[in-house]
Each structure stands twice: as C-alpha cells, then as structure tokens.
FISERO-59454 format. One line per 5 residues: their letters; for each residue x, y, z of N, C-alpha, C. Coordinates in steps of 0.2 Angstrom, whole numbers. Each point is the difference from the previous one (the first is absolute). Example, Ala and Ser with C-alpha at 12.3 -4.5 7.8 and 13.67 -1.06 7.14 Angstrom:
<nodes>
AS = 66:-28:39:-4:6:0:4:6:0  -2:5:-4:4:6:1:-4:5:3
</nodes>
This chain:
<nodes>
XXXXX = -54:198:38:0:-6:3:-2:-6:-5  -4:1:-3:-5:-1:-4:4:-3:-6  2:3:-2:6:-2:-9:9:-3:4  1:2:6:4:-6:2:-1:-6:1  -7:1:3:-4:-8:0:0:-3:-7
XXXXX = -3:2:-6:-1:-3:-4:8:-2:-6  5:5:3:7:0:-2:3:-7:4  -1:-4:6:1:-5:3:-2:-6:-3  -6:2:-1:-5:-6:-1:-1:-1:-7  3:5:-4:2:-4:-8:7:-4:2
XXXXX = 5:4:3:7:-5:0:0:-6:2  -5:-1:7:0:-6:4:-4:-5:-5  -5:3:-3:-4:-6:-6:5:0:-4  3:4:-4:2:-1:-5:7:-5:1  6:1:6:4:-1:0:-2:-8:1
XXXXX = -5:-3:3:-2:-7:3:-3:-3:-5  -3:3:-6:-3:-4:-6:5:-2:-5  5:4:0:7:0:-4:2:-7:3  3:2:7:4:-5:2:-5:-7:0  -4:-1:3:-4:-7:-1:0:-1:-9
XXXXX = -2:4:-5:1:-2:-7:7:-3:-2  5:5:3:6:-4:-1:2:-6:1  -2:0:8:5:-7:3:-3:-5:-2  -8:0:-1:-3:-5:-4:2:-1:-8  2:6:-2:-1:0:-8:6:-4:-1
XXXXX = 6:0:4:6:-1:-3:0:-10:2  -6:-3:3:1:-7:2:-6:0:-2  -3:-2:-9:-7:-1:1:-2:-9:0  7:-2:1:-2:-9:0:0:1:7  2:2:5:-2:-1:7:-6:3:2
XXXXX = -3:4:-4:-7:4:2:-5:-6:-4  2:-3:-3:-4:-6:-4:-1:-5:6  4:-2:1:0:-4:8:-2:2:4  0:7:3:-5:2:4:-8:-1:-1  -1:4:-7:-5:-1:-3:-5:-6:-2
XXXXX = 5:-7:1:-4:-5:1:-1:-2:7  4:1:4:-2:1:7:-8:1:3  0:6:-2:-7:5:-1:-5:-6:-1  0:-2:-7:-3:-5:-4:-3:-7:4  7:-1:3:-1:-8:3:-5:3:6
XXXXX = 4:5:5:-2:1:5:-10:3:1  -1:2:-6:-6:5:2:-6:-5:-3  6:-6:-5:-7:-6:-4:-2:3:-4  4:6:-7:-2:3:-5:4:-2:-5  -3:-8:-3:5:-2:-4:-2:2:-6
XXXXX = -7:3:-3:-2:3:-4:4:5:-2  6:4:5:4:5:-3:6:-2:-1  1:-5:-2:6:0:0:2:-1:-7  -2:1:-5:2:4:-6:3:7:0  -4:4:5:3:7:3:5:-1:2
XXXXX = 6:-4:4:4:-1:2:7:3:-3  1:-2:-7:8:2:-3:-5:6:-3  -3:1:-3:-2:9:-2:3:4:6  -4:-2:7:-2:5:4:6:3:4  6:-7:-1:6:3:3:4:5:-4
XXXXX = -1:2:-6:2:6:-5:-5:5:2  -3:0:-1:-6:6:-1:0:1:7  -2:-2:6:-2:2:6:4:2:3  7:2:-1:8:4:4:-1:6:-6  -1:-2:-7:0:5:-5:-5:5:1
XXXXX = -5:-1:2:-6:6:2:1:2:6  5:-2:6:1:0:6:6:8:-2  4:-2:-5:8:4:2:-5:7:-8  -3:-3:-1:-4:5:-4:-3:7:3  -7:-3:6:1:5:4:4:4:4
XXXXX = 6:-4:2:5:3:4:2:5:-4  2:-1:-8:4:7:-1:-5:5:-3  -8:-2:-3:-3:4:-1:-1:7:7  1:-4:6:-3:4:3:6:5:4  6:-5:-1:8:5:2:0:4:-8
XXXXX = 0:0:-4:3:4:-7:-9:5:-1  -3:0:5:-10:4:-5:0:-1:-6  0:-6:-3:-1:-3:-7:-6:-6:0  -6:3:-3:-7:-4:3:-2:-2:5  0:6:5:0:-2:7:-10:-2:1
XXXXX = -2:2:-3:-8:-1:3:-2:-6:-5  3:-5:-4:0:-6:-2:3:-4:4  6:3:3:4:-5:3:-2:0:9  -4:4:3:-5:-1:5:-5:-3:1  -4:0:-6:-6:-3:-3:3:-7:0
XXXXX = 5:-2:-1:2:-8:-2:2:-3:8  4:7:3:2:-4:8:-6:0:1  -4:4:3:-8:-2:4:-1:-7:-2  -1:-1:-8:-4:-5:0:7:-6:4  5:-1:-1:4:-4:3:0:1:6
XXXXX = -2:4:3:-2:-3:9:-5:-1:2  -7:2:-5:-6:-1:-1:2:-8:2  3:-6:-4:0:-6:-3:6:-2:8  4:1:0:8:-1:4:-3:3:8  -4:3:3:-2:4:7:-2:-6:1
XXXXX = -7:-3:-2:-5:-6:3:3:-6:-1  6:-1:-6:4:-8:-2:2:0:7  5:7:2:5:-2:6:-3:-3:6  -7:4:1:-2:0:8:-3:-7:0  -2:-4:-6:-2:-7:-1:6:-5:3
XXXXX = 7:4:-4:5:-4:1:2:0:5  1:5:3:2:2:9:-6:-3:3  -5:-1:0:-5:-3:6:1:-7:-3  2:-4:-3:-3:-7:-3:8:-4:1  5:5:-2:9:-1:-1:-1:-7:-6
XXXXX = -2:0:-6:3:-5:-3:3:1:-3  5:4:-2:9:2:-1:4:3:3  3:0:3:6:2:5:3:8:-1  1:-2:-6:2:6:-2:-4:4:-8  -4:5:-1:1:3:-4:1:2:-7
XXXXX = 7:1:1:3:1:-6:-1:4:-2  -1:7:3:-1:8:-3:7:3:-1  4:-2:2:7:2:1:5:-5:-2  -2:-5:-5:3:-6:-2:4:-1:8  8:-1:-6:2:-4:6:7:7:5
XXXXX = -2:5:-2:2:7:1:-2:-1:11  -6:0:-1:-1:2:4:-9:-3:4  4:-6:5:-6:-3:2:-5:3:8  -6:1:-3:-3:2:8:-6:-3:1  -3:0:6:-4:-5:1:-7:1:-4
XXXXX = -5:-5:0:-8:2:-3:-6:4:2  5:1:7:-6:7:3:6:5:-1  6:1:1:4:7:-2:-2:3:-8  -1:-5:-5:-2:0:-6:-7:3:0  -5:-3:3:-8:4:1:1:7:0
XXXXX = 3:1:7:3:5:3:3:6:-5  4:-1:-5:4:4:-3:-7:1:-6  -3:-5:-2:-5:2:-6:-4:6:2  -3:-1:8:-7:7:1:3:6:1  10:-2:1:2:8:-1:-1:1:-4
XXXXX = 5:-4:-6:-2:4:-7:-7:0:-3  -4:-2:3:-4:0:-4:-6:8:1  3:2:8:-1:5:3:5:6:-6  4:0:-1:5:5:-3:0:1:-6  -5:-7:-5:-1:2:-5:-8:1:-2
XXXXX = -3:1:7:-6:4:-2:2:8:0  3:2:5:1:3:1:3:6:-4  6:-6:-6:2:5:-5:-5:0:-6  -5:-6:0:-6:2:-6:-3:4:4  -3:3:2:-5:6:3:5:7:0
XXXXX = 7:-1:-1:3:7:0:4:-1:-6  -2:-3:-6:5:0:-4:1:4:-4  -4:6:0:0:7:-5:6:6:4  1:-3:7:4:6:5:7:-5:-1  3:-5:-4:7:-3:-1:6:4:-6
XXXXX = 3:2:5:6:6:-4:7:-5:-1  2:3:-3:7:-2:-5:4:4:0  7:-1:1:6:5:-1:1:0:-6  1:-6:-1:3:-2:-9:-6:4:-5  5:1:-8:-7:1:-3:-4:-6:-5
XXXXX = -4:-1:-3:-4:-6:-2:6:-4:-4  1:4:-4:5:-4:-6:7:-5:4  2:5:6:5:-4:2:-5:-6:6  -4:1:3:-6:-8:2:2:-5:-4  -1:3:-7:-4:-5:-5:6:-4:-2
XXXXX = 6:2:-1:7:-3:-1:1:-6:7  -1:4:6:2:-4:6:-3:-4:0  -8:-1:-2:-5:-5:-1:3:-8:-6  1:6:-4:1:-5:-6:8:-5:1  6:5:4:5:-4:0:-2:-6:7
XXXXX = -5:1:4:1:-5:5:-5:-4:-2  -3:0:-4:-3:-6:-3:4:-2:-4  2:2:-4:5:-5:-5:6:-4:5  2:3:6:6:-6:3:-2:-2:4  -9:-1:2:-1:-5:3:-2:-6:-5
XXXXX = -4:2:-7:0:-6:-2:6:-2:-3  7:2:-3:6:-3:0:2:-5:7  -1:3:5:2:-2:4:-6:-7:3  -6:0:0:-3:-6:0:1:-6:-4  1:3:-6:2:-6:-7:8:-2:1
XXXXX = 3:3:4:8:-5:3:-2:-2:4  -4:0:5:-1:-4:6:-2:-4:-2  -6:-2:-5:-2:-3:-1:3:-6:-5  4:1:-4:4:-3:-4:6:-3:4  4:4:6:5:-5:2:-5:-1:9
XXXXX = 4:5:5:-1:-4:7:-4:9:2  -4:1:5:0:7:1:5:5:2  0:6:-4:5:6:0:1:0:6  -1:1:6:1:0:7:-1:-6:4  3:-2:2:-3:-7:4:-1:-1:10
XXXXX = -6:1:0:-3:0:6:-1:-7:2  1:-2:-1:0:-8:1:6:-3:8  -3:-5:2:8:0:6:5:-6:-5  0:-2:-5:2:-5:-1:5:7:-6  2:6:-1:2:5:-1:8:-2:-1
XXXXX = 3:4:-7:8:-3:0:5:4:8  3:-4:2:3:1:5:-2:-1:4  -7:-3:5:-4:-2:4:4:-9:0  1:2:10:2:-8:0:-7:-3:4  -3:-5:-5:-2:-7:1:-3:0:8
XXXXX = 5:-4:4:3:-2:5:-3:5:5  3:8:0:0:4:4:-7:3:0  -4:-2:-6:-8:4:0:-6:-4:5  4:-6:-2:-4:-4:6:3:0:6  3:4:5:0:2:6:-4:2:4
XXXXX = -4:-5:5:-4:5:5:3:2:6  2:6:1:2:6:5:0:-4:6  5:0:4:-1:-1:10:-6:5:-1  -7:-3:5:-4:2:5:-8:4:-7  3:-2:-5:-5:2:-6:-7:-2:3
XXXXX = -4:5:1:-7:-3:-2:-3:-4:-3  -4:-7:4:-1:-6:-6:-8:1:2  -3:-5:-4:-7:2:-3:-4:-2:8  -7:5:0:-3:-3:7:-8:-2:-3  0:-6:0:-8:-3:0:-7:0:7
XXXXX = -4:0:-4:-6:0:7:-2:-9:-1  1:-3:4:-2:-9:0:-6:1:4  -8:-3:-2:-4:-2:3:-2:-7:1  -1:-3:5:-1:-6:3:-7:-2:-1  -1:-4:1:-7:-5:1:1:-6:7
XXXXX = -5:3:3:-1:-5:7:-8:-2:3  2:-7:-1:-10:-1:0:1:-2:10  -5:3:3:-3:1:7:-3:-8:1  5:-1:5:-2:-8:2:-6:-1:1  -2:5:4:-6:1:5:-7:0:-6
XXXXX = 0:8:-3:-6:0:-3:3:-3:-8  5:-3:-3:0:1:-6:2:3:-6  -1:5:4:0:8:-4:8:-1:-5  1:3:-7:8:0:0:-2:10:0  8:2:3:-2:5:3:10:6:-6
XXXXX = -2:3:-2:8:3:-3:5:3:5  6:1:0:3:2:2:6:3:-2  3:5:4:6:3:-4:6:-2:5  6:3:-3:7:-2:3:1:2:7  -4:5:5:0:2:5:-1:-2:5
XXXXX = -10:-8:-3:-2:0:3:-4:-7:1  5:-4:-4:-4:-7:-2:4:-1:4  -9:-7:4:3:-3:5:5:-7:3  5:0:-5:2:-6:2:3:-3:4  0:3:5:2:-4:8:-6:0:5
XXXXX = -7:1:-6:-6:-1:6:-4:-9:-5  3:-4:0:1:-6:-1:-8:-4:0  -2:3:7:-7:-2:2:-5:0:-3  0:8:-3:-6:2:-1:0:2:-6  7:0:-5:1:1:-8:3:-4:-4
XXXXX = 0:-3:-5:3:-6:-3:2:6:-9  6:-2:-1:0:3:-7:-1:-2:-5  -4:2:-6:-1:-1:-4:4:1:-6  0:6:-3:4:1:-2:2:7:-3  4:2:-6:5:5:-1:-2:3:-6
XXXXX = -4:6:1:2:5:-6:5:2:-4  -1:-1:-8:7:4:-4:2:8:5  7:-1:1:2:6:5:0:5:-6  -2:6:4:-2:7:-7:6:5:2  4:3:-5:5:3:2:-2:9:3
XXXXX = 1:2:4:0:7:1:5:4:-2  4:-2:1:7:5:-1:6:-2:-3  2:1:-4:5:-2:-6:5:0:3  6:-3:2:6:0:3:5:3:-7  8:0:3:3:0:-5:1:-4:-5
XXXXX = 1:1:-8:0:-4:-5:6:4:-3  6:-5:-1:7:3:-3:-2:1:-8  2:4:-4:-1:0:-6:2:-7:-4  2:-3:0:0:-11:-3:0:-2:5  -9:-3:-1:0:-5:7:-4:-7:-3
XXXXX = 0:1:-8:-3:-6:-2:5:-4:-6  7:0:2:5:1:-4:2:-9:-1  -1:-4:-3:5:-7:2:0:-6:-5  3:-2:-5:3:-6:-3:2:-7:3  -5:-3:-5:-1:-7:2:4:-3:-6
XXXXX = 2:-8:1:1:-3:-6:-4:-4:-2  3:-3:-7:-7:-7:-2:-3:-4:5  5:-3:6:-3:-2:5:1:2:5  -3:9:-1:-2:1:6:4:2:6  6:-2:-2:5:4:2:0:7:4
XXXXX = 1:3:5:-1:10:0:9:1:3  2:3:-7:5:3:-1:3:7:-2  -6:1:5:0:9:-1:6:3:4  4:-3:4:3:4:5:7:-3:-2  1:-7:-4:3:0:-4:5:3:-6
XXXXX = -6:1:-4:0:4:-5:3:8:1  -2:2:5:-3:7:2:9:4:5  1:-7:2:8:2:1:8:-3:-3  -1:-5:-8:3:0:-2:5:7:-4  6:-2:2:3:5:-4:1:0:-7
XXXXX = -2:-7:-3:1:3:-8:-6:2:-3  0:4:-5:-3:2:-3:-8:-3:-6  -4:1:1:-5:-3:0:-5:3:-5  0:-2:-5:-8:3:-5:-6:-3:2  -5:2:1:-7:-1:0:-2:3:-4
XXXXX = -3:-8:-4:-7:3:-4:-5:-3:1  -5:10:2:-6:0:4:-6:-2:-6  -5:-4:1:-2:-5:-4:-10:1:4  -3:3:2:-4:0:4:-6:-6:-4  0:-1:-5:-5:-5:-3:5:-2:-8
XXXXX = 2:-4:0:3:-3:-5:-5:-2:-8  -7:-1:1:-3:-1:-2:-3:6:-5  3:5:4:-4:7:-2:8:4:-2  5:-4:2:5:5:-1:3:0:-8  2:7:-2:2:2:-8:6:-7:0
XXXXX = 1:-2:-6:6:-3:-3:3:2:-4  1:5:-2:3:4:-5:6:1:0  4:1:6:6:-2:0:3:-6:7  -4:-3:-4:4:-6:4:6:-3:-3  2:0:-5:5:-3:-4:8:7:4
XXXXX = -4:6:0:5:4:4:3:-2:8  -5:-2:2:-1:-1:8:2:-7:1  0:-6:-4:3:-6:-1:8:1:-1  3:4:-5:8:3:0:1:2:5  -5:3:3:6:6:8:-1:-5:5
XXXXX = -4:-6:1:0:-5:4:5:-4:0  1:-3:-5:5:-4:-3:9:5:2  0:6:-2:7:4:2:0:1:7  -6:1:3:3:1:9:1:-7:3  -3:-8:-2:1:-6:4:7:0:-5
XXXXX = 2:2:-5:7:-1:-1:6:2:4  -1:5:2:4:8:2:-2:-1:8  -3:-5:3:0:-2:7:-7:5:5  -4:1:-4:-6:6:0:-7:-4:2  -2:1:5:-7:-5:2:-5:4:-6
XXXXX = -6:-2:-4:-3:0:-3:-7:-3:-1  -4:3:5:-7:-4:1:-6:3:-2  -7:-3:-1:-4:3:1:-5:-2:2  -2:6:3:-7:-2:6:-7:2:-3  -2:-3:3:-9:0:-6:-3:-4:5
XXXXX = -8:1:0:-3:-2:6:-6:-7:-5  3:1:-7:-4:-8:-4:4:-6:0  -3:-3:1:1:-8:2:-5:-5:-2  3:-8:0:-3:-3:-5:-1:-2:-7  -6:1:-3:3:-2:-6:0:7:-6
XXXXX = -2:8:5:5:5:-2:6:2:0  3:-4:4:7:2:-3:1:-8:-2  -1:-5:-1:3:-3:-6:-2:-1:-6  -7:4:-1:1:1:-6:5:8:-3  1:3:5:5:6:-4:7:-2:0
XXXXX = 3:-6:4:6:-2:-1:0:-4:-5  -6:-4:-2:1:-5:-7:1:5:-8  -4:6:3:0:6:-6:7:3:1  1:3:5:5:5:0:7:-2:0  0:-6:1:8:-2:3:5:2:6
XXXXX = -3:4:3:4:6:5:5:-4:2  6:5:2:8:-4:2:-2:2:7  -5:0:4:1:2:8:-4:-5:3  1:0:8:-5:-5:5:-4:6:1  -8:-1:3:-7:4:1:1:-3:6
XXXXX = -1:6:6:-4:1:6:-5:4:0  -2:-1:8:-8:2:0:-2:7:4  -2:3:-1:0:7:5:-11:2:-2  -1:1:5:-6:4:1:-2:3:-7  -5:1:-4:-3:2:-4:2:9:1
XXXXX = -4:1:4:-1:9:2:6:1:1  3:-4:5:10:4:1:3:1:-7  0:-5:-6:3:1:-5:-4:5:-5  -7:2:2:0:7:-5:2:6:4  1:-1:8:2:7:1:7:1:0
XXXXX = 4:-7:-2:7:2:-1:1:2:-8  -4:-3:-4:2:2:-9:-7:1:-2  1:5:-1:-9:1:-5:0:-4:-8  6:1:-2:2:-3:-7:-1:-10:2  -4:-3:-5:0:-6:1:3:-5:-7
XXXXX = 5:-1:0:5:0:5:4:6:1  4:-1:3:6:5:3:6:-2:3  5:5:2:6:-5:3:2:7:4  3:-4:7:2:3:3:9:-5:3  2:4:1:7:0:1:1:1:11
XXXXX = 3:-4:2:1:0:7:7:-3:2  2:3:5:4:-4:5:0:3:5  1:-7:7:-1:1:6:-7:2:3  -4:0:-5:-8:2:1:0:8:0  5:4:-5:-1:5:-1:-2:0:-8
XXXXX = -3:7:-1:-3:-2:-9:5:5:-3  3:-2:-4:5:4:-5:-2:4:-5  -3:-5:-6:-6:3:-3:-5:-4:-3  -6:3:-3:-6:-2:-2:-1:1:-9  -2:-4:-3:-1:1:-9:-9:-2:-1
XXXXX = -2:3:-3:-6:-3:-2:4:-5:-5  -8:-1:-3:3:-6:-4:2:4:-8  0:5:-3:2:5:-5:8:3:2  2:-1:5:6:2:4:5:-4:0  -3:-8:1:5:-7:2:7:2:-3
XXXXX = 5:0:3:6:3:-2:4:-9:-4  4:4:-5:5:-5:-1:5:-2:3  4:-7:0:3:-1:2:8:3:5  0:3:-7:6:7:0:-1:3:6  -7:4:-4:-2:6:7:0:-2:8
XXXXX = -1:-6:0:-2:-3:8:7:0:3  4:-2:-6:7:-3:2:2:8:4  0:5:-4:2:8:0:-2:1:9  -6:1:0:-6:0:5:5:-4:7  -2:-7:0:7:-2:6:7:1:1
XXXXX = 2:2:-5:6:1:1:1:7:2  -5:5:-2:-2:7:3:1:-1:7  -4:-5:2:-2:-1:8:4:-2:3  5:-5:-3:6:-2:5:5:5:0  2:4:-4:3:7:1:-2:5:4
XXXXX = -7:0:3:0:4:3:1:-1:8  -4:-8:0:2:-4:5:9:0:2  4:0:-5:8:-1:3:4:9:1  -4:5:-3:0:8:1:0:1:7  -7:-4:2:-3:1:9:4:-2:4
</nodes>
C-alpha cells in the first residue's frame, strides 16, 4: 500500500511541476506581468529587478523538479528545492487568499485559472506529498534502467529550453490566451441567458433621530421606511462575495483620437483588418518599422483596414510619429488588453469580422506577399464552404 502511495505521489508531484514549468516556461513575458503584479500589489518594489530573471529561472526549476522526479534523476535535490518552494509559496498564498490583492495567481499562467484559496489549497496538498516523498525517498523504485532516466532527463530538458527560446522570440508555442487565432472577438464577450452575475454585501449608515447614535446596517435590514426614527447617512464601498460570470473578453474595446468607441464597428466589418498591437509605443522595438510601414502602405492600397492600437498618447505617440513616419491611423485600447492579446511589442494581428486569423510577433511581421497569400488563402476557403 505503502510503495503505491509513494508511486502516486511522485506522478502527481511530478506530472504538476512539469506542467506548471511548462505553461509558464513557454510565456515568460506574461509571467513578467504577472510578476509585477505581485510587485505592485504586495509594495515590493525593491524586487523588482528579480522580475525579468525570475520569469526564466522560476518555470525552469519548476519543470526541473517535475522531470527529476518523473525520470529518478536527482530526485533528493530536486525535493529539497520543492520544499523549499512551498516553504516560501504555502505562507505567500494564504496571505494572498486572506488579503486578495491579485485575482489571479498565476501558477498555471494562462493554462489554467483558479481561485487564491483553491491555489492555498492545492499548495498544503502538495506540500503534504512532498514530505512524504522526502521521508520515503530511499523506498522510490524505477522500471527503467538509470542510463535510459538519464537520456529522458536530458532530452526533455533540451526541448523545453528550445521550446522556451521560440516562445520567447516569436508569440508563445501554445496559446492560452482568449484573444487565440480563430477565437471570435465578439462571441467571447457573451454573457450566457441566466449567467450568474456578481453578489455584493452593501452596509448602510443610519444616525438615530432620537439618541444620535449612527447605527450600521445591511441589506435585509436597514431601516428606510422607518423615516421617524432613522435618517441616512451614508454608504459603504459594497464588498464583493461572490464572483458572477465573467465571459473570457470582458475588457476588450477601441477608442479613436476623439474618443470615438468603435469596437463593434471594427469588430463586424467584413474587410480585412491588420492591427498592430503597440501596448507602449514608448517602450516598443523599432527595428522593423521600415517593414511594418510597407505592409501598411500595400493593405490601404489593396483596400485592407490597417491600424494600430496602443494605449500611449500625447506627446508619446507624437514623438514616435515625427520619428517613425508610420503609414497608419493609432487607436486606443486598454494597456493590460493589449499585452494579453500580443506579448511581442510590437506585434500584428490579422482579423475579420472580429475573428483573429492570425498573430506575428514582431520577428514574424510577414511580407507583403505573404499576407496577400495568407487572405487570399482565407477567401478560398470561405468560397469552398
């Protein structure tokens, strides 16, 4: 019973450190985000050097122990390293679950969201399972023999750091993201007939004609039809209990220069539509702008919308239009919306009808040619159907 248990509870660690290493390893610019989240929220601005390190290294030690302890190659190093990481990650969560100042986590990137008490929750098991395996880790058996471990070890390191340095270079290998190629826009922001929407607790303030007194109240039982004897005062920030439905794009929308919202515009024209996602203009690469200027210029020629949204304004974007020359008009879209639609800054994305066709980091931005190739793909498919 005893060696089934400890055959469980290496899979279950192992198979949960792998994947958390992964789906973080493969988006370390969104784990950077996250990771200033952390930052902002905790008032640790002292760490925030550790921020772009930590988004490498911290999936890498993560997907480390996973296969140490799936392939028995270092496994009483690589238990020694988890403890210490629930040692530090067990007490972070229960702060974060008792206080909520980030919503979400991030232990699962964007794979896979759960709440900051489900997340507490999962840390005491593991954290249970991996005492468990250091205190029996001389009774851990293996089918395989070492020599073939030590291969499986070595080949899934090497294709996960391959596979990190593509992610990280163009858009991530996998995209968990809702703003995802063939995800329509439009349809992610639906909320469902009869969806659960959020429930808050409202308390009142009401001062006692009589004595004075201001007295608190809640929604069941504040008096205001007793006129006589309670006069209102006033109204606490209402505190949320229970999260209602939240559709995967709920913070999604396009402004113009003045402020125009032309998101349902945009978002149902049938022609074809390049965005380039611009999250800070200020901070964004120009290295191929002279590319990104030409494929602008061939789609307003060729009858192709061509914009780009960026959430800088003022006298950062006109100083990168007196620099850059761009052949396109800028809109406005939410800072945060635009890094979880493009991690690459810049980047383009391709749409019509408010569905996404496809995504290019900025090392990807396609030619002319190819984009022609690309739509003319898509209307063939569209005249097949």
């Amino acid at each position: 019973m005893k060696e089934k248990g400890l055959i469980a509870s290496r899979w279950v660690v192992g198979i949960l450190f792998l994947f958390t290493g992964f789906v973080k390893g493969i988006d370390p610019i969104g784990l950077q985000y996250k990771l200033s989240d952390y930052t902002d929220a905790l008032h640790l601005k002292i760490m925030e050097i550790l921020v772009n390190p930590g988004s490498f290294l911290l999936p890498f030690a993560e997907f480390i122990i996973g296969i140490s302890l799936l392939t028995g190659i270092f496994v009483r190093v690589s238990l020694r390293l988890a403890i210490f990481f629930m040692a530090i990650f067990t007490p972070l969560t229960f702060y974060i679950a008792l206080k909520n100042p980030v919503t979400d986590c991030g232990c699962f990137g964007d794979a896979l969201v759960i709440t900051n008490w489900e997340t507490f929750y999962k840390n005491i098991l593991l954290t249970l399972l991996i005492v468990f395996l250091l205190l029996n880790r001389k009774n851990l058996h293996y089918i395989i023999t070492a020599g073939l471990r030590k291969m499986n070890f070595v080949v899934l390191l090497i294709l996960y750091i391959l596979t990190v340095g593509w992610s990280y270079k163009h858009e991530p290998l996998i995209d968990f993201r809702p703003y995802k190629v063939g995800i329509n826009i439009s349809e992610g922001m639906i909320i469902p007939k009869g969806a659960p929407t959020d429930v808050y607790k409202n308390t009142y303030r009401y001062r006692n004609l009589i004595t004075n007194e201001i007295k608190k109240f809640g929604d069941t039982d504040f008096p205001w039809q007793d006129t006589v004897h309670w006069k209102f005062e006033s109204m606490e920030q209402p505190l949320l209990v229970k999260k209602g439905y939240r559709p995967p794009i709920h913070d999604f929308s396009i402004q113009t220069a003045d402020q125009q919202d032309v998101t349902e515009t945009l978002l149902q024209d049938s022609i074809y539509t390049f965005f380039l996602l611009a999250y800070d203009l200020e901070k964004s690469s120009n290295r191929r702008q002279k590319d990104i200027n030409s494929l602008a210029y061939w789609a307003n020629q060729h009858g192709y919308h061509f914009i780009c949204l960026t959430s800088t304004a003022g006298d950062g974007l006109k100083k990168f239009q007196l620099d850059q020359h761009p052949e396109y008009e800028f809109m406005f879209t939410d800072q945060t919306t635009l890094k979880t639609m493009m991690r690459s800054n810049p980047g383009l994305m391709l749409m019509q009808k408010g569905t996404v066709i496809a995504k290019w980091a900025e090392a990807d931005i396609p030619e002319p040619e190819k984009a022609a190739l690309l739509i003319r793909s898509q209307m063939n498919k569209k005249l097949n159907h």
